[in-house]
N, C-alpha and C positions, 0 to 999 in steps of 0.2 A: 757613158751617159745613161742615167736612169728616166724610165718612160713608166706614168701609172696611165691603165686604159681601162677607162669608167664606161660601161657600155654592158647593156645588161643581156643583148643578141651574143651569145655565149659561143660561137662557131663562127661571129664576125670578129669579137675578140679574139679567140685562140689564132684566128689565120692572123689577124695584124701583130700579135705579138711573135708568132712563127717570122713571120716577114722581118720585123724589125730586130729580131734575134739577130736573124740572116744579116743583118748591117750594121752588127755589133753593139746594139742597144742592151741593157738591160732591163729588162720589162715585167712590171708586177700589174696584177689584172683583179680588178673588184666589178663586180654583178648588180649591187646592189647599191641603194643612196645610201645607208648607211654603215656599211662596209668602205665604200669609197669615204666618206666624211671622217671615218676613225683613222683610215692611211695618212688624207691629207691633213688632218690634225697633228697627229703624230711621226710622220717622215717626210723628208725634201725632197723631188724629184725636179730633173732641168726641164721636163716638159709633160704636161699632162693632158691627156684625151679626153677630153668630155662630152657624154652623152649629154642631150635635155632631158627627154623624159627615160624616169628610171624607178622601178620598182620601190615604193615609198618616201618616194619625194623627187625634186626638182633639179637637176644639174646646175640648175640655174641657182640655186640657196647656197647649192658646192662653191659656185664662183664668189659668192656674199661672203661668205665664210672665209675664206683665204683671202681675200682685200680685206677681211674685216681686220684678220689676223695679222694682216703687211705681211703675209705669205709672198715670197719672190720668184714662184714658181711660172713658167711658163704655161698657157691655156690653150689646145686647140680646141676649139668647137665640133665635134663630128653630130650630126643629128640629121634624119631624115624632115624635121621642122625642118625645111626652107625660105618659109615664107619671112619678106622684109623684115617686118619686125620685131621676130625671133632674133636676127640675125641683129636689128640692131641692137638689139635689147643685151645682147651677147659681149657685142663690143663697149657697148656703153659701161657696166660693168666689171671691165679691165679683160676680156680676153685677149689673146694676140691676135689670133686669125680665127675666121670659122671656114669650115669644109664640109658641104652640103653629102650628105647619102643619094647615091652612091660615089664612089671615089674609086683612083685608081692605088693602086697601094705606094707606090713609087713617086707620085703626086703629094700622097701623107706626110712620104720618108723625106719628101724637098721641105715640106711645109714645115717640119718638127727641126730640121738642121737649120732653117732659116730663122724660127725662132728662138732657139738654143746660140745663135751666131748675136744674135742682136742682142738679146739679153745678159748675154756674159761675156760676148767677145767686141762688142761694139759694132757688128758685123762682119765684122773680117774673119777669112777663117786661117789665117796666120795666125797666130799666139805668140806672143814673144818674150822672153824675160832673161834680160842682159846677153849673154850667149847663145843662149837655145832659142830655136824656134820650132813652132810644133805645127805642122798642117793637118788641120780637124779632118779638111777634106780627103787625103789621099791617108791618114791618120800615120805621119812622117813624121820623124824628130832629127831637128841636124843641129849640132853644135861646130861653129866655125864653118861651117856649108859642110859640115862633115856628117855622113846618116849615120846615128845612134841606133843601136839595135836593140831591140827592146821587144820584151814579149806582151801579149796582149792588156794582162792586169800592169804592167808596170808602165806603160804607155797611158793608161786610164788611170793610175795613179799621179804620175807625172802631170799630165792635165790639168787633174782635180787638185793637186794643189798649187800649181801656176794660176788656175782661174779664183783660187781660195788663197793667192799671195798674201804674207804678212799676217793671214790668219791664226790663231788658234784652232786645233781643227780636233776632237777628239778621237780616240780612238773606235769608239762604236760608231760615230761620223763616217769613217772610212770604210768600215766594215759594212754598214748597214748600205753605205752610198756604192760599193764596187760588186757587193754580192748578194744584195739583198733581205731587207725585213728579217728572213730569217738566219742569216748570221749574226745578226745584232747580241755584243755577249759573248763571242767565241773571236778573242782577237789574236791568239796566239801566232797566227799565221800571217799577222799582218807585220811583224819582224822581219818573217825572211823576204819576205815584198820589197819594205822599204830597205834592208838592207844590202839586196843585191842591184835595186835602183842603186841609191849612195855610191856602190861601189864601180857601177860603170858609169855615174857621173864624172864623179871623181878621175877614175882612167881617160877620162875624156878631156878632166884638164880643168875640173869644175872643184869649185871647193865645196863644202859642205851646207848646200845651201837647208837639209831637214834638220831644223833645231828639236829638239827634245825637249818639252813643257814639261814638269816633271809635277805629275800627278794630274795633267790635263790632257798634252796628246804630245801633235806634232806640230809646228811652224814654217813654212815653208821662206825663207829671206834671205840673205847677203846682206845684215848688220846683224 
């Protein structure tokens, strides 16, 4: 799961992205308003941290801007603004939650799983599709009540396209979504990923559920 953390305090960033490494997030970090406005214009993240106030403009225009767009990104509010009608002015304009300064960090990492469960999983942190199910929470995979062994990018690949079912999904998609902004363009490696996924799907009794879009990406289905 990918995490942008808009916050311009550059030592409370780098600790929440250290922490949230720590809990297997992928995490890209912008400083400024428009640094953050070029990410969120240009890449998807399941949940993104936003400051209010931020060195040449408004957290709050960041939010305008991704509703404007029907960006489907997830929003936590982090701001030391507390006051009510920061807060609601926050939600009024589609965020999910707000988390007042200061915070605990583990308090974050609840708040960012709970939005990332509602938004893509409907809540639940079971995942399931036909066979497989995948626990977000203990981040297990069992096909037939059977544990799938799976190394950490093929696990986060599996995810990303059961939550991206029936999708078309490109290949810079994948790239830019499991390793970040700066892989975007260098896919060759996303081969032996999905091929060694496929193949202990398959061992496991699954048929081929990664279609091959040819000249667009991958599909993940069973028709």
């Amino acid at each position: 799961m990918k995490i942008l953390i808009i916050e311009d305090e550059k030592e409370l960033s780098k600790s929440i992205a250290t922490y949230l490494k720590s809990e297997d997030y992928l995490c890209e970090v912008a400083n400024t308003f428009h640094s953050a406005l070029a990410k969120t214009e240009q890449y998807d993240y399941d949940c993104i941290l936003l400051d209010i106030t931020l060195p040449g403009g408004s957290g709050l225009e960041i939010l305008k801007e991704l509703k404007a767009n029907k960006k489907m990104d997830g929003v936590l509010i982090i701001s030391a603004k507390n006051s009510l009608d920061d807060k609601v002015k926050g939600l009024t304009l589609g965020a999910d939650d707000y988390l007042p300064k200061p915070f605990h960090l583990s308090e974050l990492s609840a708040r960012i799983a709970a939005i990332i469960r509602r938004k893509k999983f409907d809540g639940n942190h079971l995942v399931k599709f036909n066979c497989i199910s995948i626990d977000t929470q203990a981040k297990i995979v069992t096909i037939y009540n059977k544990h799938l062994e799976l190394t950490k990018k093929e696990y986060e690949l599996l995810l990303y396209f059961v939550s991206n079912k029936k999708k078309v999904i490109s290949k810079n998609a994948i790239a830019e979504h499991l390793w970040g902004d700066g892989m975007e363009g260098n896919n060759d490696f996303i081969y032996t990923h999905i091929k060694n996924l496929r193949k202990k799907l398959f061992d496991a009794g699954q048929i081929d559920y990664i279609k091959s879009i040819y000249g667009m990406g991958y599909k993940f289905s069973d028709i």
